[in-house]
MDAnalysis code that builds the backbone (N, CA, C; Angstrom):
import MDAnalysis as mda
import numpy as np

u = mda.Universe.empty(186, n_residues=62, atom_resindex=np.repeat(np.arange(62), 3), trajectory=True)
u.add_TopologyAttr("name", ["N", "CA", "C"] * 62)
u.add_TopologyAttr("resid", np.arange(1, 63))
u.add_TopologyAttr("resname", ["UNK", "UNK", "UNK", "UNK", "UNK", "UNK", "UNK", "UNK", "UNK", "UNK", "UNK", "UNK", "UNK", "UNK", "UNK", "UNK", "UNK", "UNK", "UNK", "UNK", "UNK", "UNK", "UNK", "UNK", "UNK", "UNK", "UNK", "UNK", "UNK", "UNK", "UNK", "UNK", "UNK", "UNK", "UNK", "UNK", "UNK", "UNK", "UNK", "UNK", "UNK", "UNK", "UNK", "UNK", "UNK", "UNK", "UNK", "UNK", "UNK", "UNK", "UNK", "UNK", "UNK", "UNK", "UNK", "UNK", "UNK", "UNK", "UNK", "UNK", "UNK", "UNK"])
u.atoms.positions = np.array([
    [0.829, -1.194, 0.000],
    [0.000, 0.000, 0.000],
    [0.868, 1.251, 0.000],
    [2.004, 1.634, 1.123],
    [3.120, 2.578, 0.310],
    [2.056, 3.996, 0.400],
    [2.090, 4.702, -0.847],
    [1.722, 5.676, -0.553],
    [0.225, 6.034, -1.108],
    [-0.586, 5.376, -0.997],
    [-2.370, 5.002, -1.557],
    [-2.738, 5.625, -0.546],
    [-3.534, 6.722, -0.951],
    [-4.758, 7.168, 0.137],
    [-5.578, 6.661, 0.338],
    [-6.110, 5.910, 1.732],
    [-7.159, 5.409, 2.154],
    [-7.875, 5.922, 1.656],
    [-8.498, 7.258, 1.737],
    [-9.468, 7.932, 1.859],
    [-9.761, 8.210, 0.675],
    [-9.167, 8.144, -0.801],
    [-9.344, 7.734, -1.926],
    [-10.105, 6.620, -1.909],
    [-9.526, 5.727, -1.646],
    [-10.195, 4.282, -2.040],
    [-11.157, 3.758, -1.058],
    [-11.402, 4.935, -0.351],
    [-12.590, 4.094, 0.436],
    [-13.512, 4.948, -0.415],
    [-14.191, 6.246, -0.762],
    [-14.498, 7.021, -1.255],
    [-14.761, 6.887, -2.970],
    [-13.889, 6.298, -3.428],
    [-13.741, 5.515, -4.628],
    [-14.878, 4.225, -4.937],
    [-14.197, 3.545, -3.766],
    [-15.672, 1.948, -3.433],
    [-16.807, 2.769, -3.254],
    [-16.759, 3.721, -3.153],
    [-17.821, 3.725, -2.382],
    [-17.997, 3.661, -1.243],
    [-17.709, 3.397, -0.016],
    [-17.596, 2.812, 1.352],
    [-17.708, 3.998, 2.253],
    [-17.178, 5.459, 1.696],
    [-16.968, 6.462, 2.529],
    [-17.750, 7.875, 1.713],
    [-18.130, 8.798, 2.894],
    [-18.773, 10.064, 2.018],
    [-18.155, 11.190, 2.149],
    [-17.881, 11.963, 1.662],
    [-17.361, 13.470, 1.662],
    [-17.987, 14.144, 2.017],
    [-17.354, 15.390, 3.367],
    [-17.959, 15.675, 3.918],
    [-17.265, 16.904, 3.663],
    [-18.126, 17.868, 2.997],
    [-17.593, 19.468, 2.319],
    [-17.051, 20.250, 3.117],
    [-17.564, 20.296, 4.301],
    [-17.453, 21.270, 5.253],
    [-15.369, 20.685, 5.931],
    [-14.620, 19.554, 5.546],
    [-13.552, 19.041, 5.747],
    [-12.622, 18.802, 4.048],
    [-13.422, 18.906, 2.960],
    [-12.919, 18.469, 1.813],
    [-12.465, 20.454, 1.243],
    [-11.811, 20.975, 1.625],
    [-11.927, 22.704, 0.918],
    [-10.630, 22.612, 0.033],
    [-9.819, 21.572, 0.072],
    [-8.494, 21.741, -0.879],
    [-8.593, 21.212, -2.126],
    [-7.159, 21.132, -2.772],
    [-7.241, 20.384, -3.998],
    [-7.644, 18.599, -3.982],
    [-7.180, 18.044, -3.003],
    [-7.891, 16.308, -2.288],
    [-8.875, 16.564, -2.065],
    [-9.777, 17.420, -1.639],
    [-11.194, 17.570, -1.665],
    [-11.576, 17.345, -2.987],
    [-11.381, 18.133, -3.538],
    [-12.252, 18.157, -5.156],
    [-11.792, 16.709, -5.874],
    [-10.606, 16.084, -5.598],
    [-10.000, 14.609, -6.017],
    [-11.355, 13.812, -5.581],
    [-12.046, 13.495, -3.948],
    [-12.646, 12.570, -3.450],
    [-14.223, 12.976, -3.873],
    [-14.486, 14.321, -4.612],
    [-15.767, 14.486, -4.639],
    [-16.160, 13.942, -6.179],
    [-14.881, 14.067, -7.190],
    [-14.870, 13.534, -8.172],
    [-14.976, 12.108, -8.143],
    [-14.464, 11.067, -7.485],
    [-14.749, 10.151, -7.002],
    [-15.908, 9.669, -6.367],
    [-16.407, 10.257, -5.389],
    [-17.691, 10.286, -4.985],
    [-18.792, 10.246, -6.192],
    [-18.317, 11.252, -7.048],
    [-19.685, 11.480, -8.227],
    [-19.382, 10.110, -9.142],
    [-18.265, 9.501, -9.424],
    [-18.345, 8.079, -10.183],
    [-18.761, 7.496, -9.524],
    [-18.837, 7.102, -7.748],
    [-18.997, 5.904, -7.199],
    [-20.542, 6.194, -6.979],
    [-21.351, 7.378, -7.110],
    [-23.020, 7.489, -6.911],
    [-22.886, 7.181, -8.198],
    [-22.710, 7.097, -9.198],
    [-23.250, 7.413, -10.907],
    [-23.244, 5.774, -11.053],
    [-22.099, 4.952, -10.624],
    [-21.935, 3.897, -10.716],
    [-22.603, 3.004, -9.656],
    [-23.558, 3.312, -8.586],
    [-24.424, 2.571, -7.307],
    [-23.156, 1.148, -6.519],
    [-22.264, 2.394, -6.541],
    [-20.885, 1.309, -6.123],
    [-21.157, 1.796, -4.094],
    [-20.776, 0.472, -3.279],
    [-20.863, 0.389, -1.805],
    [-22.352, 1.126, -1.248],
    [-21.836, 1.882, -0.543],
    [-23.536, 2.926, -0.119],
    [-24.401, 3.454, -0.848],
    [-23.703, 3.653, -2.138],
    [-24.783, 4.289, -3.261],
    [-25.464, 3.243, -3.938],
    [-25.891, 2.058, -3.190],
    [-26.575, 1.147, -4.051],
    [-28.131, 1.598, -3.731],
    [-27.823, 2.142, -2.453],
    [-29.186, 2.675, -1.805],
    [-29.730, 3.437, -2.791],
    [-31.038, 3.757, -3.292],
    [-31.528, 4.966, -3.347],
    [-31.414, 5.999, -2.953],
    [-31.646, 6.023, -1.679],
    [-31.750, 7.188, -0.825],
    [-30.706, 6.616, 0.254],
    [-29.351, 6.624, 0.407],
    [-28.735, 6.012, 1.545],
    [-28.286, 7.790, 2.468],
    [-28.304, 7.518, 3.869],
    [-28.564, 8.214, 4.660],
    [-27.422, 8.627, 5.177],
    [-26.728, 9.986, 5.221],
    [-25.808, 10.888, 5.630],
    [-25.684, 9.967, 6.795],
    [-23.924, 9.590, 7.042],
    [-23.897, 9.241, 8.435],
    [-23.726, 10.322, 9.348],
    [-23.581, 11.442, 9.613],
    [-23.751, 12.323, 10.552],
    [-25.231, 12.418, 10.641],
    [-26.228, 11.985, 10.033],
    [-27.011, 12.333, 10.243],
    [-27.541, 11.193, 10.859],
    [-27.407, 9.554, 10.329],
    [-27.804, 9.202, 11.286],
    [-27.419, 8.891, 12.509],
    [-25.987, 9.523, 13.137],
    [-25.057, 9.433, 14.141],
    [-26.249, 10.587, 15.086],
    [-26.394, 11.452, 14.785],
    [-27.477, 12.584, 15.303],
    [-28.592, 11.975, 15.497],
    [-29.418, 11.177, 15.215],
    [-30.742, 10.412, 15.056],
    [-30.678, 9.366, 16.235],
    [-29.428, 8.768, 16.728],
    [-29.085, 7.675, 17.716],
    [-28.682, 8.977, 18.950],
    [-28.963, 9.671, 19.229],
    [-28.366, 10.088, 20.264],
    [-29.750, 10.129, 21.241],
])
């Protein structure tokens, strides 16, 4: 693995979401581009329809 950003390839699968308010650099706009193939493609969480912000449902369990 060496020098692979996790956070690419989780984001990539699909597995992880971007969260704007932490993404403001040039790797931001890398994982949101990613993000938009892995919704376009219903790759990991985006198989959902409607799959649910985890801050939001982290807020919903409290």
């Amino acid at each position: 693995m060496g020098n692979e950003n996790l956070n690419a390839m989780m984001v990539e699968d699909g597995y992880a979401w971007v969260y704007d308010q932490y993404a403001k650099d040039k790797q931001g706009d890398e994982l949101r581009k990613l993000e938009t193939v892995a919704r376009e493609n219903h790759k990991g969480l985006w198989i959902d329809a409607n799959p649910e912000n985890p801050a939001d449902f982290r807020r919903s369990q409290k």
